[in-house]
N, C-alpha and C positions, 0 to 999 in steps of 0.2 A: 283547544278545549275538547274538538271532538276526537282527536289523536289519543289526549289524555285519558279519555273516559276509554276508547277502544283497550289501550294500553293497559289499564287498571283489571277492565273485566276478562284478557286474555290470562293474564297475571293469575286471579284468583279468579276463575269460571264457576259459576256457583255449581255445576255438574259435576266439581269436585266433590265438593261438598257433601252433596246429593247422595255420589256413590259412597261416600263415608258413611251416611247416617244410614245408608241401606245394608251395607255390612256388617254396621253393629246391630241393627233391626235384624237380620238373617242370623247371629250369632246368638242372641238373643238378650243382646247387649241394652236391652229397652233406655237404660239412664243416657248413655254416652249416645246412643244412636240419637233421641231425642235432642239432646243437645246441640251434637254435626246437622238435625234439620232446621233447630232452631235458627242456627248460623247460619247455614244457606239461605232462610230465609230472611233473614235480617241483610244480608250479602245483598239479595235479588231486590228489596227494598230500598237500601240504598242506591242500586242503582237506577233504580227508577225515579227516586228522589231526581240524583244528578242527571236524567233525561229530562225529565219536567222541568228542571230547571234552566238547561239549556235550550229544550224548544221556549220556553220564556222567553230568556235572551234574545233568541233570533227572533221571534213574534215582535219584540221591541223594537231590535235596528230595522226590520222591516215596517213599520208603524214609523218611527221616525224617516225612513228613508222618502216613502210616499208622503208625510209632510212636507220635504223639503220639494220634493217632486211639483206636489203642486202650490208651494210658495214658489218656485222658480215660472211655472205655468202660470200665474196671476202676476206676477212682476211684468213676464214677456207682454202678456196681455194689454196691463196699460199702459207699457211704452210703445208698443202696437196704434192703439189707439190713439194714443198724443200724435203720434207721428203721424199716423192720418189723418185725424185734425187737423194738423199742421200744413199737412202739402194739400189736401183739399181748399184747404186757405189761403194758399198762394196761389190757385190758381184761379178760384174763382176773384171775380165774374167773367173772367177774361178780357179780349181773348188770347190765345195762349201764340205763340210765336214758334217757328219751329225747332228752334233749339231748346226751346223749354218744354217744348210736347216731348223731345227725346230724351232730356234730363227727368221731369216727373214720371215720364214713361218706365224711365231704369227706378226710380224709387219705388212708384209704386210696386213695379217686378218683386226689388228687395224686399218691400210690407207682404206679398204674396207668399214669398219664397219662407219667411220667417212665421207665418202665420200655416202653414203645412207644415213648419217644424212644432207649434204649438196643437197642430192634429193630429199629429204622431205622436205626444207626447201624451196628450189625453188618452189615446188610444192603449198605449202603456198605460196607462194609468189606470184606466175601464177594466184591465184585464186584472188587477192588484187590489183594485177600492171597490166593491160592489157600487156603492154611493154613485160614483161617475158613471151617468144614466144615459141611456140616447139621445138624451134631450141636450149635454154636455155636447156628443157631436154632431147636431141635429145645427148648434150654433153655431161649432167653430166653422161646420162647413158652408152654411149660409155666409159668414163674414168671408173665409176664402173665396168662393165663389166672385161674392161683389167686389172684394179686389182685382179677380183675375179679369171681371168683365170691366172695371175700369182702367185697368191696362189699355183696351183697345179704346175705352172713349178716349183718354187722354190722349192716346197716340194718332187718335181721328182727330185730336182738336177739338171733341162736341162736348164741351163746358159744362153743360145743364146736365148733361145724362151722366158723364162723372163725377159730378157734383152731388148726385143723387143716389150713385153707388158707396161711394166713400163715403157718404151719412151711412148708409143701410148698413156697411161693412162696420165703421163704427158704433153705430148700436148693436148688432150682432158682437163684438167683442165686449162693450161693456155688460150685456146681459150676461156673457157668459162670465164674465170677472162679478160679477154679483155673485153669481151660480158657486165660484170658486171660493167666492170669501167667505160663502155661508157654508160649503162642506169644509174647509178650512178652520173653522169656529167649533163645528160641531166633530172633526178629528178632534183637534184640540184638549176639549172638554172631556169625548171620552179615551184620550191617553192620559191627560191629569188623574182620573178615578183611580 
């Protein structure tokens, strides 16, 4: 598209044009000169037409693209979540054994490892969506964080203390999956308009 437009406006420069209707102006050609400005400027209009209408286009796939962006960012979220729900749930009340302190140990790692890929992603996303506020990585990082520090309670075996980061880590991702469904709703709305 944008090869096409290059291609069209080398083709016919409206500079041609230009210097046409300036040589029948100089000759004193006033009808015909008129007319070669007419057409240059009907020329430089349409191409501005077919500018606006391409930055359109690409304002669209880019409005679509951070949709899906962060529909894939609220998907990870609360499979994040579940998943810590889940293993916080198998471990409590204890107590935990040591082969199962070094299996939840690598999970939780995994829930950590996958939820810094959902901070980077926001982070991408902060820089594309004004909407995606501090407050956006203000959570994810808080949820990171209590993962990374129930890494070591698990791997200590102290039940209560990982027990009570995996909660905090999971309300940290659900808040911010709230956060997400409600910029998500309100994309939405205004790409329908």
């Amino acid at each position: 598209s944008m090869r096409r437009l290059e291609q069209e406006i080398s083709e016919s420069p409206p500079s041609e044009a230009m210097e046409k209707a300036a040589q029948h102006l100089s000759r004193n050609q006033m009808q015909q000169g008129m007319q070669q400005q007419q057409q240059a400027t009907a020329q430089l209009s349409g191409i501005r037409d077919q500018m606006e209408n391409m930055l359109s286009g690409m304002q669209q796939q880019s409005q679509q693209a951070n949709l899906q962006l962060v529909r894939q960012v609220l998907g990870d979220l609360l499979y994040l979540s579940t998943t810590q729900e889940a293993l916080r749930d198998a471990a409590y009340p204890g107590p935990i054994d040591a082969e199962n302190a070094r299996v939840w140990s690598r999970e939780q790692q995994y829930l950590a490892a996958a939820m810094r890929t959902v901070a980077d992603s926001l982070s991408t996303l902060g820089r594309q969506v004004p909407q995606v506020s501090r407050t956006f990585q203000e959570r994810s990082g808080a949820a990171l964080s209590n993962m990374e520090r129930a890494i070591a309670a698990v791997s200590e075996r102290q039940v209560t203390r990982a027990y009570s980061l995996q909660t905090d880590a999971m309300t940290a991702s659900n808040e911010l999956a709230l956060m997400l469904n409600q910029l998500l709703n309100q994309m939405q709305s205004s790409s329908s308009m």
